[in-house]
C-alpha positions as CSV (number, residue, x, y, z in Angstrom):
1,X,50.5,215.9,193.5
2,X,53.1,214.3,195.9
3,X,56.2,214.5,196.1
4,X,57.5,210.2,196.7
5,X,61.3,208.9,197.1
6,X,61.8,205.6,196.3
7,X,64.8,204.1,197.8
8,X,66.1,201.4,195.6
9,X,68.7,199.3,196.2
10,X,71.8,201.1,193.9
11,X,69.9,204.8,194.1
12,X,67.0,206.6,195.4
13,X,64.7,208.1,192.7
14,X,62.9,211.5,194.0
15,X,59.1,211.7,191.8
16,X,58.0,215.1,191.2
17,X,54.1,215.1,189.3
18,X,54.5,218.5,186.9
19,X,50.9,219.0,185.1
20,X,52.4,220.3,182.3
21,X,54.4,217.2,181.5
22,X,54.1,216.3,177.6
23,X,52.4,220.0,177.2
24,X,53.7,221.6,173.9
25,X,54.6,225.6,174.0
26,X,51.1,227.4,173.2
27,X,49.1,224.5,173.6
28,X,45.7,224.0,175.5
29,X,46.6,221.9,178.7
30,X,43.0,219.5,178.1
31,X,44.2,218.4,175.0
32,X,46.7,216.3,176.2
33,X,46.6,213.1,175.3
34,X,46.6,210.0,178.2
35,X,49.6,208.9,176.8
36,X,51.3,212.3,177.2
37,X,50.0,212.5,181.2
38,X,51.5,209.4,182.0
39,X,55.2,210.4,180.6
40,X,57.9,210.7,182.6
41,X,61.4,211.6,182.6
42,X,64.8,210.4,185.0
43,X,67.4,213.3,185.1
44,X,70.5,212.6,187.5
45,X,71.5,216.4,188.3
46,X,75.3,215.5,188.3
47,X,75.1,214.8,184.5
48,X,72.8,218.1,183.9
49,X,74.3,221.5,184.6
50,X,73.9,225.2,183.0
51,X,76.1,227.0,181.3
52,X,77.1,230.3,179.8
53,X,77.3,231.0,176.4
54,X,78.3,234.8,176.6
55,X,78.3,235.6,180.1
56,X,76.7,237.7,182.3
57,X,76.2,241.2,181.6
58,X,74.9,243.8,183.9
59,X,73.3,247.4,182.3
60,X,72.3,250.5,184.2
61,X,70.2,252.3,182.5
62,X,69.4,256.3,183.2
63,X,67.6,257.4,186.1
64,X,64.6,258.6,185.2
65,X,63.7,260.5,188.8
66,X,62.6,256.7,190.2
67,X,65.8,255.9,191.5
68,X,68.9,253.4,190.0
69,X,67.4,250.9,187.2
70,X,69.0,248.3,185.4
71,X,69.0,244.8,183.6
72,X,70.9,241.8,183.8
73,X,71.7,239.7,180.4
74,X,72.6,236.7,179.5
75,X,72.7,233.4,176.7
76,X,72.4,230.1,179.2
77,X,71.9,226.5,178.1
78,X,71.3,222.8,179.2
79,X,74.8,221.5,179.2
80,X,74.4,217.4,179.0
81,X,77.6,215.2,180.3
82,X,76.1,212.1,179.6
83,X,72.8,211.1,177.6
84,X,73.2,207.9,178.6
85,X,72.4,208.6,182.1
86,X,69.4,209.9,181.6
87,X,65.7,208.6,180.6
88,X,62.6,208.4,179.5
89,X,59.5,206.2,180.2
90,X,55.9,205.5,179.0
91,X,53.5,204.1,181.6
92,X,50.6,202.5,181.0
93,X,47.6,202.8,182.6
């Protein structure tokens, strides 16, 4: 589980391992397949960003003798500028 940068000659590619890589929501990390482990994705963070569907909203609620409490809301999503930038890969083993 290292952390490598491989200097290319037009970029340098930084490869993060994540052990839950091809994991579906609710499923049982040893069932994933070899195929899944070995998945990887390239994400340029200048053509990923987050962004704000209906703001951010800050509630107090009541103090209940505790002291101040409160929440912070908000609707974020993956904002894509160019799919084209990014990828996907198989490797094989």
């Amino acid at each position: 589980m290292n952390v490598t940068i491989y200097d290319g000659d037009f970029h340098n590619v930084t490869i993060i391992p994540d052990m839950f890589n091809g994991l579906a929501d609710g499923a049982n990390p040893s069932t994933v397949t070899a195929t899944q482990q070995m998945r990887g994705y390239v994400i340029d963070l200048n053509l990923v960003g987050i962004g704000t569907m209906l703001g951010i909203q800050a509630d107090e609620l009541e103090d209940q003798g505790a002291g101040r409490r409160g929440f912070v809301s908000a609707s974020a999503l993956l904002c894509v500028k160019n799919p084209k930038g990014l990828g996907k890969f198989n490797a094989t083993s």
